[in-house]
C-alpha positions as a Markdown table, in Angstrom:
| # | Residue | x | y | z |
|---|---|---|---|---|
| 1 | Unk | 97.9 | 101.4 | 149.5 |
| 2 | Unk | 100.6 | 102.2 | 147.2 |
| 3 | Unk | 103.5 | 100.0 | 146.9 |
| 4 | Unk | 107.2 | 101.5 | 148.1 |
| 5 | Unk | 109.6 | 99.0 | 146.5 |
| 6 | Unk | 108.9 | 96.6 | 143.6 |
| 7 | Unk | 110.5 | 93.0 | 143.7 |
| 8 | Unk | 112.5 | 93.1 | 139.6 |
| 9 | Unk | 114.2 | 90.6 | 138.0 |
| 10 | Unk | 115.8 | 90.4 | 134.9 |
| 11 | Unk | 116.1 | 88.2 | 132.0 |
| 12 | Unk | 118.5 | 87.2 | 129.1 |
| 13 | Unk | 116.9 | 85.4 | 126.1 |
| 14 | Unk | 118.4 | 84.3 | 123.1 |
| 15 | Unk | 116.5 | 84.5 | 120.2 |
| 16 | Unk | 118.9 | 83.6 | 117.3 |
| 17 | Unk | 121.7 | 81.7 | 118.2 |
| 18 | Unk | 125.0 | 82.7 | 116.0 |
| 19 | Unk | 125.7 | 79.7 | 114.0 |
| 20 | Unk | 125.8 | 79.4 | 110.0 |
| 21 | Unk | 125.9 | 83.1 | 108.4 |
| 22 | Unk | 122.4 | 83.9 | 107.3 |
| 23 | Unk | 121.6 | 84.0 | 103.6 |
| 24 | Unk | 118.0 | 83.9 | 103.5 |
| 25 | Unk | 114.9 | 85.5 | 105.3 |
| 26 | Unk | 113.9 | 84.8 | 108.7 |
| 27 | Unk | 112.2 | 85.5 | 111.3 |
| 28 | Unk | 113.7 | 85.2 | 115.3 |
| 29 | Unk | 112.1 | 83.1 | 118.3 |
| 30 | Unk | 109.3 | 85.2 | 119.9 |
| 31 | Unk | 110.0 | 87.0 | 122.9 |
| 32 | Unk | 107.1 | 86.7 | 125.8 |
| 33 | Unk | 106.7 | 90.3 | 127.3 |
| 34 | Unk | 104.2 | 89.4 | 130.0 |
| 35 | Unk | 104.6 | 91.5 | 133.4 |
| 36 | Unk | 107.7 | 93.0 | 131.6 |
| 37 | Unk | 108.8 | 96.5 | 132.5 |
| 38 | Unk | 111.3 | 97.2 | 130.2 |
| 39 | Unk | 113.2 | 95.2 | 127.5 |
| 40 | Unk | 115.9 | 95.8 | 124.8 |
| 41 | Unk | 116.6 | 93.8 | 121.7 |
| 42 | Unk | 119.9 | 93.5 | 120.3 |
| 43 | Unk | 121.4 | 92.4 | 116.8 |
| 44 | Unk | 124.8 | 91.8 | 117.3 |
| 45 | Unk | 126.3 | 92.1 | 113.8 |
| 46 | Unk | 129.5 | 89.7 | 113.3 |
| 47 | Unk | 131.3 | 89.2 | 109.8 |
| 48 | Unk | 129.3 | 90.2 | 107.1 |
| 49 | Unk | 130.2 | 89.1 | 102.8 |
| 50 | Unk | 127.3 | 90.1 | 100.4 |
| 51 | Unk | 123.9 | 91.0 | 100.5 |
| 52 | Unk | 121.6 | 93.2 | 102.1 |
| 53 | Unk | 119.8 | 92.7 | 105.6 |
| 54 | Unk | 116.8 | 94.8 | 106.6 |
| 55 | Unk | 115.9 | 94.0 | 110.2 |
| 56 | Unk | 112.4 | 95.1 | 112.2 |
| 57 | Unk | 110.0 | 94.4 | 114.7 |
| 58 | Unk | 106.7 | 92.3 | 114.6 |
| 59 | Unk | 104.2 | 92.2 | 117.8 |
| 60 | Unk | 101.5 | 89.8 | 118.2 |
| 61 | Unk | 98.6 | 89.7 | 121.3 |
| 62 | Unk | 98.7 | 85.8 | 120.8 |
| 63 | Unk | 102.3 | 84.9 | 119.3 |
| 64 | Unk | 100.7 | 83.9 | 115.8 |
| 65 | Unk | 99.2 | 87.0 | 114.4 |
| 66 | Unk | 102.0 | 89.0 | 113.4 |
| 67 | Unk | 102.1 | 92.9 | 112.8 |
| 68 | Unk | 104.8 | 95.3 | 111.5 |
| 69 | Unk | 105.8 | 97.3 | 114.4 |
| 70 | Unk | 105.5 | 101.3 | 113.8 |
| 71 | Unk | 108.4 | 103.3 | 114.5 |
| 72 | Unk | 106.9 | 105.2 | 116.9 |
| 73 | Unk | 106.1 | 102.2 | 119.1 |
| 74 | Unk | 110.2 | 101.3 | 119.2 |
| 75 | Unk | 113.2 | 102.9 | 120.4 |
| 76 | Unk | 116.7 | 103.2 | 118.7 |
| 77 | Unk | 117.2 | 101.5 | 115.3 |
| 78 | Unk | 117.3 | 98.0 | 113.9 |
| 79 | Unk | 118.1 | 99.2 | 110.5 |
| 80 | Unk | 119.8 | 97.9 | 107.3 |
| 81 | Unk | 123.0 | 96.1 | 107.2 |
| 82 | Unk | 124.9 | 96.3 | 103.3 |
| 83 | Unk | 128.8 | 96.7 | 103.9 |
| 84 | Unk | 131.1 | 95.2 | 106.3 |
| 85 | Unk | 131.0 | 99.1 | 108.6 |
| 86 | Unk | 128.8 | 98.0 | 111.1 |
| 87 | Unk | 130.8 | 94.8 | 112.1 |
| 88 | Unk | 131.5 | 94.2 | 115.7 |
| 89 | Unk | 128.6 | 96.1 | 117.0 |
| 90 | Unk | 125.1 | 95.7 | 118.1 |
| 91 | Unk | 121.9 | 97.3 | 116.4 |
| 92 | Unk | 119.9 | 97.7 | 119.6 |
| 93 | Unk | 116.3 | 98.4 | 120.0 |
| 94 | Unk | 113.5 | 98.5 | 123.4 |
| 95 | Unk | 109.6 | 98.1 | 121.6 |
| 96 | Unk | 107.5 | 100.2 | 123.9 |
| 97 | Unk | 104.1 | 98.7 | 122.1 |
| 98 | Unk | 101.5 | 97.2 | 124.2 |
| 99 | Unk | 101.0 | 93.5 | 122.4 |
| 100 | Unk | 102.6 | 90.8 | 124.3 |
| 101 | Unk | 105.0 | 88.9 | 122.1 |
| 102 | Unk | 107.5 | 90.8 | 119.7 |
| 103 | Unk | 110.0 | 89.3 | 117.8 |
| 104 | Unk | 112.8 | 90.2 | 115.2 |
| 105 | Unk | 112.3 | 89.6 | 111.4 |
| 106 | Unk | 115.2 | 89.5 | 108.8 |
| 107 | Unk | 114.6 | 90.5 | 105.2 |
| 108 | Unk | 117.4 | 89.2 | 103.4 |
| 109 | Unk | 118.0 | 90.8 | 99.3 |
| 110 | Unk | 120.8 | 90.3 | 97.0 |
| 111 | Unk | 121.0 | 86.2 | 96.9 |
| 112 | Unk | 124.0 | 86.3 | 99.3 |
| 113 | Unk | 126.2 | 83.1 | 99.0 |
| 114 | Unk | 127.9 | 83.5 | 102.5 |
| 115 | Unk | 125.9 | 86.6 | 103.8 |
| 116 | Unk | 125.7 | 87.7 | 107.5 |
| 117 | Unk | 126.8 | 86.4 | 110.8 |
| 118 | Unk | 124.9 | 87.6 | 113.4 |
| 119 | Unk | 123.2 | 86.7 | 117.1 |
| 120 | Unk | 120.1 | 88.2 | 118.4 |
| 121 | Unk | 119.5 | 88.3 | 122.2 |
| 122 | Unk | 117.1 | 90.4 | 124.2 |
| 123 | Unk | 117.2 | 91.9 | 128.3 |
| 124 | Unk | 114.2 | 91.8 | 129.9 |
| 125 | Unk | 113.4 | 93.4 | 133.5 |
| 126 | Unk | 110.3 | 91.5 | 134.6 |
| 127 | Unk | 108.3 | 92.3 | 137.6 |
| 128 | Unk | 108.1 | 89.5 | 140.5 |
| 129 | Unk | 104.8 | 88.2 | 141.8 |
| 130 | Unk | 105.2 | 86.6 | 144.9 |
């Protein structure tokens, strides 16, 4: 018998707390996407100084394997930071991949000596089980 109403809820995880600018590669907490329905990822971009910041998506079926996400597997754009332009916004992305942990990986060039400021939080809408 088909369901007509689907108990939701919804989620907000940090996975990079703002703090120290970033000058050196790393890679965010790992976002659980069991019984998730849909999710968006967001890199919210604050001052930025020197260097260049390539941001993307790894997926893993057991949080420790870690694969390169392919763009066809994400919507929007995580991108590359290199100028102060993008300041003050958020580089937002949903991964529509079937693994069940995906996180955020930051590739930082340039040797930055103050670098990036930046937060990373994602929305999850979960489904209930009762």
């Amino acid at each position: 018998m088909p369901q007509t109403s689907e108990a939701l809820g919804r989620s907000s995880v940090v996975l990079k707390n703002p703090g120290a600018a970033i000058t050196a590669t790393y890679s965010s907490a790992s976002l659980d996407l069991a019984n998730a329905l849909d999710n968006s990822i967001n890199v919210i971009l604050g001052t930025w100084t020197d260097g260049t910041f390539t941001f993307k998506l790894q997926d893993s079926p057991d949080n420790n394997t870690w694969t390169d996400v392919a763009a066809g597997l994400y919507n929007g754009s995580l991108g590359v930071v290199s100028d102060n332009t993008q300041v003050g916004t958020a580089l937002r992305v949903g991964y529509l991949g079937a693994q069940r942990y995906v996180k955020v990986v930051c590739t930082v060039t340039g040797s930055p000596a103050t670098g990036l400021f930046q937060a990373i939080e994602a929305i999850v809408k979960y489904r209930k089980h009762s």
